[in-house]
N, C-alpha and C positions, 0 to 999 in steps of 0.2 A: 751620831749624825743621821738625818732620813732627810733623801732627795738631794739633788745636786745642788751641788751649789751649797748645801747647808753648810754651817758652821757646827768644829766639835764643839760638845758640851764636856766639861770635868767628868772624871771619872774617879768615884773613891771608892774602892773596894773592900772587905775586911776580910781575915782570915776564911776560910772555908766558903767568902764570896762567887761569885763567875761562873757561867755556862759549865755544868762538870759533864764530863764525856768520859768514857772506857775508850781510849785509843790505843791499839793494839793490845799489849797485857798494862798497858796503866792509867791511873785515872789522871785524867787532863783537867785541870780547870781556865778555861779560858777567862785571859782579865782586861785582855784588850785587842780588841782584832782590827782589821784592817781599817774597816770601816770607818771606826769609832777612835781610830788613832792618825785618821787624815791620812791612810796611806803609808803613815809611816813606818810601822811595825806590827806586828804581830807578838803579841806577850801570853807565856801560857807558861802555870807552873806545874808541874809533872810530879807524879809519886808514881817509882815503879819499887817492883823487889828484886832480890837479890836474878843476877842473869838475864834482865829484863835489860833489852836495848833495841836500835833501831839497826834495820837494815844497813848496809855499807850504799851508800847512795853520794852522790852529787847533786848542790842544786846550783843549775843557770842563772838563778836571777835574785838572786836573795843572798847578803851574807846572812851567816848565824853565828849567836853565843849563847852560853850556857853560863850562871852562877849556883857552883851547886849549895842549897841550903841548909842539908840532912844527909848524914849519911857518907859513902865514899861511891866512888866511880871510876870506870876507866875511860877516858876519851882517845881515839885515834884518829889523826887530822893529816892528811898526805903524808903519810908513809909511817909515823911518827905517834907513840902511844905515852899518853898523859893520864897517872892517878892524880885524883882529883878529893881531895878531902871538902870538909864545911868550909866556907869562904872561897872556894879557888874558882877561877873564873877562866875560861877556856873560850877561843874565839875561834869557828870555823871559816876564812873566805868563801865566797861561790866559786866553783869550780873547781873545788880540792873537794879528793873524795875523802870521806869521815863516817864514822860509827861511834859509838856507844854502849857501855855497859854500866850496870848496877855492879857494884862486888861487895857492899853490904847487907845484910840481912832487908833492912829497906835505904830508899834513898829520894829526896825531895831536892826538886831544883827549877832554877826560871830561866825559860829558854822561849828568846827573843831572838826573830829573824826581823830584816831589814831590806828592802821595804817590805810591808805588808802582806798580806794574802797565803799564809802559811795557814792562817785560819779554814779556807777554803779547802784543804787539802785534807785537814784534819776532821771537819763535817763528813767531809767525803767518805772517808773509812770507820768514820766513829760512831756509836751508837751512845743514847743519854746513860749518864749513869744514874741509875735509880734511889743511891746513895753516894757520899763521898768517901767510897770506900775503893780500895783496888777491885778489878774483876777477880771474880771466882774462878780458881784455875781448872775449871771444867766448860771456861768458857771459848767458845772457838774463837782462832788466831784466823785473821782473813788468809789466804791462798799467797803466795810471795809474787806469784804471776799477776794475778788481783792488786795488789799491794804496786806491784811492776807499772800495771795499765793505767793506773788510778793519778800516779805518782808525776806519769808523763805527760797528763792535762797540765798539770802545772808546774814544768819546767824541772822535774827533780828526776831525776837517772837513779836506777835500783842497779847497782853493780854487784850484790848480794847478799846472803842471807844476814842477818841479824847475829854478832861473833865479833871481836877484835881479833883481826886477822893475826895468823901466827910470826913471829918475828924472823926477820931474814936480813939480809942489806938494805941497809937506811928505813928500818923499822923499829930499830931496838928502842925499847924504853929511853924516854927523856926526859928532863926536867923541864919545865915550863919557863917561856921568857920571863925572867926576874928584872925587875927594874931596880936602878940604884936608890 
């Protein structure tokens, strides 16, 4: 889309397509942003490594989901921690707090927020990746206060650092809604 009012045009992407970014310690390839998806989403598929996750945060105004494609993962979504193998598909509400981790060697996955503009946030903190390769781990991590102030322009709450929090009451590992 360019200009109000414009109509989207299709989008077909192919493997290693879309805007690649270093966000935080993984490479992001952006394959549809706010913009260009009328508002409605936000789509970016992720490679991180192994311990590689996103801060324990909330966001206001966006659900999110994740499918993960490569790999395993741990997701934690209000209170509650989900491994997450190839195919499994994990759905965060807005305003349930949630984290993430890698727990394989590496891990690939598509994570789409609802409505859009999760794009904006990710520009924000992201630098171009020069390759579609992970950052080099001698690259610097933004500040978590940075990360904090950046986060609150657009509606998402840093409640803290990057970790699946330790398990306590109404935390313990769980199995994921199974449908009949």
């Amino acid at each position: 889309m360019s200009g109000p009012g414009a109509r989207p045009v299709p989008i077909a992407l192919r493997s290693g397509e879309g805007e690649a970014l270093w966000f935080l310690d993984f490479l992001a390839s952006l394959k549809g942003s706010a913009a260009e998806l009328n508002g409605a989403s936000t789509v970016v598929e992720f490679l991180g490594r192994r311990g590689s996750g996103s801060p324990l945060h909330v966001h206001r105004k966006e659900d999110e989901w994740w499918y993960v494609l490569d790999g395993e993962m741990t997701f934690w979504v209000a209170g509650r921690a989900y491994p997450a193998a190839p195919g499994s598909f994990v759905y965060g509400p807005r305003d349930q707090p949630h984290t993430f981790q890698v727990t394989s060697p590496e891990a690939r996955f598509l994570h789409v927020t609802e409505p859009g503009g999760f794009d904006g946030f990710l520009r924000s903190l992201a630098r171009p990746a020069p390759a579609l390769e992970l950052p080099p781990h001698d690259v610097a991590l933004p500040d978590l206060d940075h990360v904090r102030a950046i986060a609150a322009e657009f509606g998402i709450e840093v409640l803290g650092p990057p970790g699946i929090p330790a398990a306590g009451p109404g935390t313990s590992p769980a199995r994921p809604k199974e449908t009949p």
